[in-house]
Structures are given as C-alpha cells and as structure tokens.
N, C-alpha and C positions, 0 to 999 in steps of 0.2 A: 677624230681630231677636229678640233678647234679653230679658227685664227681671232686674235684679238687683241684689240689694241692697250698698251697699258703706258700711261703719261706719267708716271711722280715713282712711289716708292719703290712700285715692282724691276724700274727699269734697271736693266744692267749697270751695277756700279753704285745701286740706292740700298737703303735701309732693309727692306723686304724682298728684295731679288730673289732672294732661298725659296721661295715659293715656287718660283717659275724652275727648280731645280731637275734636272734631265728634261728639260722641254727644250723645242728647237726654237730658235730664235730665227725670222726670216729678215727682216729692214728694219730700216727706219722710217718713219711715214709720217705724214700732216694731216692734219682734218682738213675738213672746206673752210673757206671762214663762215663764221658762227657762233663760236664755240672756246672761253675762255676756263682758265683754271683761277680758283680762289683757294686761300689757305685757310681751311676749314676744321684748325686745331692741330695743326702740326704735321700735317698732310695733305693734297691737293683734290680738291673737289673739280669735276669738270661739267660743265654748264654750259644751255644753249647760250650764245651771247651774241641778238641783234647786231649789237653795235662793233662786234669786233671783225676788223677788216684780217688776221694773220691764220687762225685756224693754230691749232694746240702740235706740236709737237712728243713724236713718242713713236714706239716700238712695236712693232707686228710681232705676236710670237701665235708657233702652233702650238697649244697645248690640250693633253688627251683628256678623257672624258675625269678620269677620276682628279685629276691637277686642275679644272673646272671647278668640280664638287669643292675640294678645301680653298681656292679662290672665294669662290660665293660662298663661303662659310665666313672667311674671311674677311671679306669688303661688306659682311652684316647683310645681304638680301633680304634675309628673313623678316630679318629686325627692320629692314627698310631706310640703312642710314644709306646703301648705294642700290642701284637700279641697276642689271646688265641690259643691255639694247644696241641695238648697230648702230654703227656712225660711219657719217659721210667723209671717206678719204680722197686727198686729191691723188692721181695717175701713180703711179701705176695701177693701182690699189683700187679705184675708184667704182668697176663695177663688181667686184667680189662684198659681199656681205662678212663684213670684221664686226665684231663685238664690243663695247667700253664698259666700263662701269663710269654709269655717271650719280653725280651727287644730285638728289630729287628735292633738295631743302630750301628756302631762302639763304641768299648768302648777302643778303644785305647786311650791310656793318664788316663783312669780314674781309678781312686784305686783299683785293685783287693780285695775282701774281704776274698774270700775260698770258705765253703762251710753251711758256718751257719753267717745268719744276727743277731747281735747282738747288732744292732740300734734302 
C-alpha cells in the first residue's frame, strides 16, 4: 500500500474519482507553503511555488500497488506530462513520506488557480 496525495480531479466528488475506486481514503491534508495549482487544460497541475504563502489543499488516500500502476498510466508518467514524487505535508502528515503527481512543465501563460481545485 501506498499513501498519496491527490488535489483536483481524483478527489472525492471530482470528475475522475472512479479511479481511486475500493481504495481507502484516510484525511484531508495541506502541503507546506510552496506549492501552487495552475489550470493546465482543464485540470490542475501542481508546482513548486516560491511565492505561495497557503500550501495546496487535497486528500490523503491509501492505495494498493495495482491502483498505483493505472494512476501513473493515467497522469501520463511515461509520457512525462506528470511526475510522481513526495511532497511536503503540514501535521499531522508531515513526517510520513505521501506521494503527488506534480506537473513538471512551464505553466507560464496558464491560469493560476491558488490552492484548492474547484473543477
């Protein structure tokens, strides 16, 4: 098993939830500040962000080795359009090693969102 963090579509109540389907869902959790979401075509990309003082809002879930595999099929790893890599959670969360997919591109030009996808 897994934990990892997921901010925009995957979360409970979003477009792509079904994914995370018979996985446990543990909290709800914050990044550190850092780290903003942009809308990178109709979905949220999440990035380091110097300047952002609130840290990204989103979901802790466990999920198992093979709901992993079609995630990162998913979010394109291969293809390189997301990265999975750990991210820095604030408490309770903070010294457990969770997982994101973050978007590895320039998002300059593209709509900043904050720190909660609401797509």
């Amino acid at each position: 098993m897994k934990l990892l963090f997921v901010y925009g579509t995957l979360k409970r109540g979003a477009s792509n939830h079904e994914w995370l389907s018979g996985q446990a869902f543990i909290a709800e959790a914050r990044t550190t500040p850092g780290f903003r979401l942009f809308d990178v075509g109709g979905y949220p990309g999440l990035v380091r962000w110097t300047r952002d003082q609130d840290g990204v809002a989103g979901e802790i879930w466990s999920v198992d080795d093979e709901c992993l595999k079609r995630l990162d099929e998913f979010e394109g790893l291969a293809e390189g359009l997301y990265r999975r890599e750990p991210v820095p959670l604030l408490p309770p969360f903070a010294a457990q090693p969770i997982d994101a997919y973050f978007y590895p591109h320039s998002v300059l030009g593209r709509p900043e969102v904050g720190s909660v996808w609401r797509g």
